[in-house]
Steps between C-alpha positions, in 0.01 A plus 500: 500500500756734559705418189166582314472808723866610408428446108174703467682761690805516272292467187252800618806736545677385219176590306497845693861567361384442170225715534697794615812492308243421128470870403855575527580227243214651294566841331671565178875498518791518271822296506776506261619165324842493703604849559429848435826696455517855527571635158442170303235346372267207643193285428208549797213299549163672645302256706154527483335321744065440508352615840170413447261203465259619315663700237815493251762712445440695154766773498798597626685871455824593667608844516856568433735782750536830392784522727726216346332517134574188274574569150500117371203320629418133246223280604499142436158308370309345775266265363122608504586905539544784320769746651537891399786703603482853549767767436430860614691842490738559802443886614814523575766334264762283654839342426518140535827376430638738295175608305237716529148299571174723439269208500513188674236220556233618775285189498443166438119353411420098480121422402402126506339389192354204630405382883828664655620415805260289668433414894729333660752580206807771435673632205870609419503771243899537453660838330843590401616847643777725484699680567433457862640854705877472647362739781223309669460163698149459405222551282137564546241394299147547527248264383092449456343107538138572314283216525220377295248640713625872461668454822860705449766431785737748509855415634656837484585497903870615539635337855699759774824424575480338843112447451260189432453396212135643356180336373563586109907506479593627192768262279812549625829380296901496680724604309884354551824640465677575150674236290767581269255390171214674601310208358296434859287159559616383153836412606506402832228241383723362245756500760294327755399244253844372411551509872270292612500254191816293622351454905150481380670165280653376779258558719254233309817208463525500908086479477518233303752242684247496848228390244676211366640404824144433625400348208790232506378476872192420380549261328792316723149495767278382240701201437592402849092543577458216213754279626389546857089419326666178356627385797201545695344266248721220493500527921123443465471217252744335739327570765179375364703170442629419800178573647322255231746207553469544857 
């Protein structure tokens, strides 16, 4: 009784933890596919997460800084959505790099032209950006989830340093120090990747000798269970004989 006691306990606050700690997993972020260098370039994913049961996710548009403006700013096809990228006139002009930049993309729009993202589903809708600022650590993007049903969530919160983290964060991407190529995420993946191709090889030859170890031991227990089932026989015909001629 008090093992069952223990168990309902553990599995009611287990389910409380998931209950509390579900919205913070559940607003639209932005990651970069391995790094974001400062001054490079680099792929980013925007995860688009559905909140609601009853509804889908139809359309998503991110706003670009005006701070940190991005001249270069390519989309790749997502499957089932139409995307439209928006380029509008700085009112200020400002040198990136060398060059003067008096336009630069202010926003981002993805429309579903089907179901879109359905309950209990997300989305990645992955961009390639640059060039990312040399003289900032971060930057802030700020999105709106509309829903089938009208509903529009906007995530355009920006979080205090030192505060909590608010309801509707906006998107929020790190930026890393400089390389020397100024290439960002692009190399350091292909640099991770032949990294971890040699150990990740290795890794499945030791995974496979435990496998045929038990399988040889397997066997080895299989046959001493037959001889040990023919034995038993022969002990009780025997058996059965003395006990007839006696």
């Amino acid at each position: 009784m008090k093992v069952s006691r223990i168990a309902a306990a553990g599995a009611l606050a287990g389910a409380t933890v998931l209950v509390l700690s579900g919205p913070a997993f559940a607003h639209v972020s932005v990651s970069a596919e391995g790094t974001a260098a400062k001054g490079g370039y680099a792929t980013v994913n925007f995860k688009v997460p559905n909140e609601r049961d009853n509804a889908s996710t139809t359309k998503l548009e991110v706003s670009f800084p005006t701070d940190h403006p991005l001249a270069s700013v390519m989309p790749e096809p997502v499957a089932g959505w139409t995307v439209k990228v928006t380029k509008s006139k700085l009112a200020t002009p400002v040198e990136l790099h060398g060059e003067k930049i008096s336009e630069a993309v202010s926003k981002v729009t993805w429309t579903a032209a089907g179901k879109g993202i359905e309950p209990g589903f997300f989305q990645k809708f992955p961009l390639s950006i640059g060039q990312l600022p040399e003289d900032a650590d971060e930057l802030v993007f700020k999105a709106l989830q509309t829903y089938s049903n009208k509903e529009v969530v906007r995530w355009i919160e920006v979080q205090a340093d030192g505060a909590e983290e608010p309801d509707n964060p906006a998107p929020v991407l790190a930026l890393s120090a400089a390389t020397g190529d100024h290439h960002g995420g692009s190399a350091t993946e292909e640099t991770e990747a032949a990294a971890s191709a040699e150990p990740a090889a290795k890794t499945t030859t030791t995974a496979a000798e435990p496998a045929d170890s038990g399988d040889t031991t397997a066997r080895v227990l299989g046959v001493v269970g037959i001889v040990v089932g023919v034995a038993g026989v022969a002990f009780g015909v025997l058996a059965g004989r003395r006990r007839t001629a006696a």
